[in-house]
C-alpha positions in Angstrom: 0.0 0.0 0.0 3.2 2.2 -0.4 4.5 4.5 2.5 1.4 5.0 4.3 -0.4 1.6 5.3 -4.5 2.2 6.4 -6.0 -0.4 8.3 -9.7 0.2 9.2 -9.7 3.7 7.8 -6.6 4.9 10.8 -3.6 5.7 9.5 0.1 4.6 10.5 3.0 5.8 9.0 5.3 3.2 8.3 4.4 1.9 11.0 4.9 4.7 13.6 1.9 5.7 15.8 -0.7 7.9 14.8 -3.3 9.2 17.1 -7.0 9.8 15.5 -8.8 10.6 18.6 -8.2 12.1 22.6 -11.7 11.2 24.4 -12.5 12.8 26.2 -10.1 16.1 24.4 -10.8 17.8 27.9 -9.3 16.6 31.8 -8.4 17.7 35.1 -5.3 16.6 36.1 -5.7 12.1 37.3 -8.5 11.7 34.9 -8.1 9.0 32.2 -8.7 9.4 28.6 -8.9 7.0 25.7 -6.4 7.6 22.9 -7.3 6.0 19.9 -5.4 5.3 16.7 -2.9 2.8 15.2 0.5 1.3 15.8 0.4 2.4 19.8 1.4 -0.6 21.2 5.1 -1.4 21.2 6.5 -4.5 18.9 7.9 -6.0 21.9 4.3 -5.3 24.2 6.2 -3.1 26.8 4.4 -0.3 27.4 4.4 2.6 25.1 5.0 6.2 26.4 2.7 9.4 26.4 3.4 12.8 27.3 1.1 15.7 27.8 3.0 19.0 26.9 6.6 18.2 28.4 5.3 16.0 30.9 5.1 12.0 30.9 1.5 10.7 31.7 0.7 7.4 33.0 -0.3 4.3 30.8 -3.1 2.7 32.1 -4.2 0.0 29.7 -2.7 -0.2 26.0 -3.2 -2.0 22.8 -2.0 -1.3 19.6 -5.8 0.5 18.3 -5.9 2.6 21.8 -4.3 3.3 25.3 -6.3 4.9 28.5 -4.0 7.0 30.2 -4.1 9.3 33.0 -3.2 13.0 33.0 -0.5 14.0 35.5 0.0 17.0 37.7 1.8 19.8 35.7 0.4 18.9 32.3 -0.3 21.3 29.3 -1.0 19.6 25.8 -0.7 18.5 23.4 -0.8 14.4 23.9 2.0 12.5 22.0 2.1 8.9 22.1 5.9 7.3 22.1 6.2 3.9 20.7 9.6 1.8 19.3 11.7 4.9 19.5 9.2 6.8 17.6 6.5 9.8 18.2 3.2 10.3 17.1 1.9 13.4 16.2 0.4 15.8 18.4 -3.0 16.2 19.1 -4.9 18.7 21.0 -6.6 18.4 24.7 -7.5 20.9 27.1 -5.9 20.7 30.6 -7.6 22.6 33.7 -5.8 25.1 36.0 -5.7 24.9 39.5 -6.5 27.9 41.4 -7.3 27.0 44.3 -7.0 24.1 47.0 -7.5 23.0 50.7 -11.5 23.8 50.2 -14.3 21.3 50.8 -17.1 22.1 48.3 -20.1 19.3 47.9 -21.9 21.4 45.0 -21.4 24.0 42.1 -19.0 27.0 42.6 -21.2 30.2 42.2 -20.0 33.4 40.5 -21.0 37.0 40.9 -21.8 39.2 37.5 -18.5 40.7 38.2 -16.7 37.2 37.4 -16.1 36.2 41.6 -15.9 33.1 42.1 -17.3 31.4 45.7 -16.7 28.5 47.1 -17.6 26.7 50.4 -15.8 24.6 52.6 -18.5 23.0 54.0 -17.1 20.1 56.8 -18.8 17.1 58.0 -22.2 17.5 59.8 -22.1 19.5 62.8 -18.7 20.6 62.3 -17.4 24.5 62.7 -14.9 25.4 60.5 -12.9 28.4 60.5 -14.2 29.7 56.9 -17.5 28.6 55.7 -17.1 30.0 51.7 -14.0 31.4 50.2 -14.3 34.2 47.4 -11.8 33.8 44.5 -11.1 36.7 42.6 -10.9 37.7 39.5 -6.8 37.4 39.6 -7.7 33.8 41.3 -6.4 35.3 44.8 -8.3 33.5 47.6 -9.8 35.1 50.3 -12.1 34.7 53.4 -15.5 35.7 52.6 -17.9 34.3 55.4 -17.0 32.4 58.6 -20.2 31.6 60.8 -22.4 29.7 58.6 -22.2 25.7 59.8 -22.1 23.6 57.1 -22.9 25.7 53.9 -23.9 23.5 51.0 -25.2 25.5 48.0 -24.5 29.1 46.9 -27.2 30.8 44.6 -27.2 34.8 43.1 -30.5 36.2 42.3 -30.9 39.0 39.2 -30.1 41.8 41.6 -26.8 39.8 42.5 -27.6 39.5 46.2 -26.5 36.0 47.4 -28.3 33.1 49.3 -26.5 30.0 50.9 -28.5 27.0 52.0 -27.1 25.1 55.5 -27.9 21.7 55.8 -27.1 22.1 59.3 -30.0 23.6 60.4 -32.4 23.8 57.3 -31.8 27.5 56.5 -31.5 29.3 53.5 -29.4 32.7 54.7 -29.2 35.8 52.7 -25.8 36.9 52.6 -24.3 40.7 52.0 -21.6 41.6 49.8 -19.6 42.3 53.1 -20.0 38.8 54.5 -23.4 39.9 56.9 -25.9 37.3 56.9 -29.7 37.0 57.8 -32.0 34.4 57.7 -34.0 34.1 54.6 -36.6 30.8 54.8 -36.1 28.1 57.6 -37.5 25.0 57.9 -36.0 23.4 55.2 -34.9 20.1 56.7 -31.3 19.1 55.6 -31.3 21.9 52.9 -29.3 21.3 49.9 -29.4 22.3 46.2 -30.7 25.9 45.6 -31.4 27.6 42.8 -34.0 30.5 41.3 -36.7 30.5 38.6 -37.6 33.3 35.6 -39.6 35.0 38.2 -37.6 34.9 41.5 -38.6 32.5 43.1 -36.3 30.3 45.0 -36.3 26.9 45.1 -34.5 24.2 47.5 -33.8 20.5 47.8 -33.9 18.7 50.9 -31.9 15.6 51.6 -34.7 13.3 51.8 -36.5 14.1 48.2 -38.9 17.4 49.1 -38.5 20.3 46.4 -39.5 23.6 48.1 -40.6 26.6 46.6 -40.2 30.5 48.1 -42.3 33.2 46.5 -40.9 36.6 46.4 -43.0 37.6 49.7 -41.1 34.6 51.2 -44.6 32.3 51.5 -43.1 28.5 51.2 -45.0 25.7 49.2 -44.0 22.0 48.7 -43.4 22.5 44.8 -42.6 18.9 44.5 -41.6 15.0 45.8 -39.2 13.2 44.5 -38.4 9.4 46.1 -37.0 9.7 49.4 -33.4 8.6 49.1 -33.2 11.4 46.4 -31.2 14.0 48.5 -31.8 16.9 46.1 -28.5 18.1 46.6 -28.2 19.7 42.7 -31.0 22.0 41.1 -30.3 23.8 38.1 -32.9 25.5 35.4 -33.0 24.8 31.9 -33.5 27.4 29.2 -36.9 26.0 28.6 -37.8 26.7 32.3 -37.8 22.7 34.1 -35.8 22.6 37.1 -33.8 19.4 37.2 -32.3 17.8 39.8 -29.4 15.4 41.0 -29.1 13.2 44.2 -25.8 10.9 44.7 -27.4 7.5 46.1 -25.1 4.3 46.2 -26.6 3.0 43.0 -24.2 3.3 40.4 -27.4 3.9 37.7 -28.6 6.9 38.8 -30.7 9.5 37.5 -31.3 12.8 36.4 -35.0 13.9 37.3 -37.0 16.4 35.5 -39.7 19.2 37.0 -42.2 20.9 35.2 -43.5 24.2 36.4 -46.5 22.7 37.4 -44.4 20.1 40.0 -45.1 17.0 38.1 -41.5 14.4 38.3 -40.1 12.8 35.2 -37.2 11.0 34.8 -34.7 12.9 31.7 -32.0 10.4 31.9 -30.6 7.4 34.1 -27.6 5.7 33.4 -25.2 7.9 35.8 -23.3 6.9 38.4 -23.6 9.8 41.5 -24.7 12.3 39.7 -23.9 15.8 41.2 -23.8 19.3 40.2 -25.3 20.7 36.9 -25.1 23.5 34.6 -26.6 24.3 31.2 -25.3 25.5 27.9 -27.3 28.4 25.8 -28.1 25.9 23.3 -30.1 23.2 26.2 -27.4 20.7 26.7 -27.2 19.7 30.2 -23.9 19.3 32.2 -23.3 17.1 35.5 -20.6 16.0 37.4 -21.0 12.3 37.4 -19.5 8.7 36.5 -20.5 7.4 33.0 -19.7 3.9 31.8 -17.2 4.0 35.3 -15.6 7.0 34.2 -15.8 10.3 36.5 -16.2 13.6 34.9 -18.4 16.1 33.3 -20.9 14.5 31.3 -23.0 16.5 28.3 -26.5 15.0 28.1 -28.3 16.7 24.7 -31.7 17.8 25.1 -32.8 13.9 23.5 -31.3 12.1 26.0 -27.7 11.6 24.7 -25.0 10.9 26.6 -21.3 11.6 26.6 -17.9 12.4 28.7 -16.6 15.8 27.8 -14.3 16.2 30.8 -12.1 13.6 32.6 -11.7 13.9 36.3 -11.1 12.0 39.3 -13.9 13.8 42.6 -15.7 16.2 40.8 -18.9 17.2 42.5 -19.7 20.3 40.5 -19.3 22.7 37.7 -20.4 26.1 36.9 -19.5 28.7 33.5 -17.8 31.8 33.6 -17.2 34.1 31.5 -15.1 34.0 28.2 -16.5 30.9 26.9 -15.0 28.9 30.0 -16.0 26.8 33.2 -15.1 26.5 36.6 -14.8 23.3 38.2 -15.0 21.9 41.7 -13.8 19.0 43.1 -14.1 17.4 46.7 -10.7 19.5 47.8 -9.8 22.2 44.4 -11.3 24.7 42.0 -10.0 24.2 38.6 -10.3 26.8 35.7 -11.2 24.9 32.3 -11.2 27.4 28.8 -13.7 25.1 27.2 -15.4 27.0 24.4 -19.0 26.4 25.7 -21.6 29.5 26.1 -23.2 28.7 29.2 -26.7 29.5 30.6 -26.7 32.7 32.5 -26.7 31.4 36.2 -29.6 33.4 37.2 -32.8 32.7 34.5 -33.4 35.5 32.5 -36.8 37.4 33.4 -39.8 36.2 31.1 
């Protein structure tokens, strides 16, 4: 077939390795991705070597069609797969930036219209910690922002950028000044969790054993909705079409992602996900979570039909939310990492109808 061989449509020249694929092209640093392509297993079945920018990543599995291997600490890209003394060439993958660490968040990062960027460090039940959310600035300097709160577990901004926090400590959703003051906003919540706010203002919150409640602009509280008990509610997020859908880690590794209507009636969009957490969507409807798919953690894209797919590899990510400049910010169990994806996302706070 003459210099350049094709088998199955890939092509290998002369034998060297030739990538075709990075899946996903996106990572935090210890996911895995699947590098597909030809000749990337060595002649003599050692394994094969991969670098990510200038620095060596770790093979996980590896066959001569595809490797999985896991992004190290420090990396840039692109990916270049090393086999029999010989490179591939170089294909493109997104790396995310650390900017901040030692923080314990257990759902989506929030951000201010100015591009602020707040985080909690929530602790186990019961437990006083010395800062309760951290405010990350737009120069990704980390500061104190509020220390009192036990056990803050979702931040949410409405249209006026004024900031709530729910506490599943005591079931209270706090309103929370720019200078770190806080009053209470609604109690009796039960273990409050997700929050999140509808075209018209009105708040809505999760409680960890399935209740969806709602809070009208003059504060009067409804039962908006029921989902099955061991359905914590820990993730709410709005779709452009006006649902709310929600997310609650069980132990099942086939979780799902549940559906609202404004008039409170449950659907299920999609199952198939394995502790589902925090969600965000695009402009164009596609919905983002933090979840396992297939075993694999990371971001997953589900289209508006139900279609699922990894767009972000990551080991502990429990949330996700878009910032400005076409980019995200994601949240793992300790870090905040800063990911230029090329994605428009939803405006955190609906647009009025």
């Amino acid at each position: 077939m003459g210099i350049t061989d094709r088998v199955l449509g890939k092509k290998s020249v002369n034998g060297n390795p030739h990538i075709e694929a990075v899946v996903p092209d996106a990572a935090l640093p210890g996911g895995e991705v699947r590098i597909t392509g030809s000749g990337l297993g060595p002649h003599d079945f050692r394994q094969p070597g991969v670098r990510f920018g200038e620095v060596e990543g770790a093979v996980v599995v590896s066959a001569d069609e595809f490797l999985v291997a896991r992004v190290p600490f420090g990396a840039s890209g692109p990916v270049i797969v090393s086999t029999n003394g010989q490179a591939s060439n170089a294909q493109p993958i997104r790396v995310a930036a650390l900017i901040a660490e030692n923080l314990h968040p257990v759902t989506n990062p929030a951000l201010d219209a100015e591009g602020n960027v707040y985080v909690t460090f929530s602790g186990s039940r019961g437990q006083k910690v010395p800062v309760a959310i951290f405010k990350i600035d737009t120069s990704y300097e980390v500061k104190p922002f509020l220390t009192e709160m036990m056990n803050p577990t979702a931040i949410a901004f409405d249209r006026a950028g004024q900031m709530y926090v729910s506490s599943r400590f005591d079931g209270t959703v706090y309103r929370v000044a720019p200078n770190g003051t806080m009053s209470s906003y609604a109690e009796g919540m039960g273990v409050a969790t997700g929050i999140a706010f509808d075209r018209a203002g009105n708040l809505y919150v999760g409680d960890r054993s399935g209740t969806i409640f709602k809070i009208a602009s003059d504060r009067q509280t409804f039962v908006f909705a029921t989902l099955e008990p061991s359905v914590s509610a820990y993730h709410l997020a709005f779709s452009p079409q006006g649902d709310l859908f929600v997310t609650g880690p069980t132990t099942s590794s086939f979780d799902a992602v549940h559906k609202i209507d404004a008039q409170g009636s449950v659907s299920t969009f999609y199952r198939g996900l394995g502790r589902p957490q925090g969600l965000a969507f695009d402009s164009e409807g596609n919905l983002y979570v933090a979840a396992s798919l297939a075993g694999r953690r990371g971001i997953v894209k589900i289209t508006p039909d139900g279609k699922a797919s990894s767009q972000v590899a990551g080991p502990g990510l429990v949330g996700l939310a878009f910032a400005p400049g076409r980019s995200a910010i994601l949240a793992t169990t300790m870090a905040v990492h800063h990911l230029s994806w090329d994605i428009q996302g939803l405006p955190l706070v609906p647009e009025e109808l």
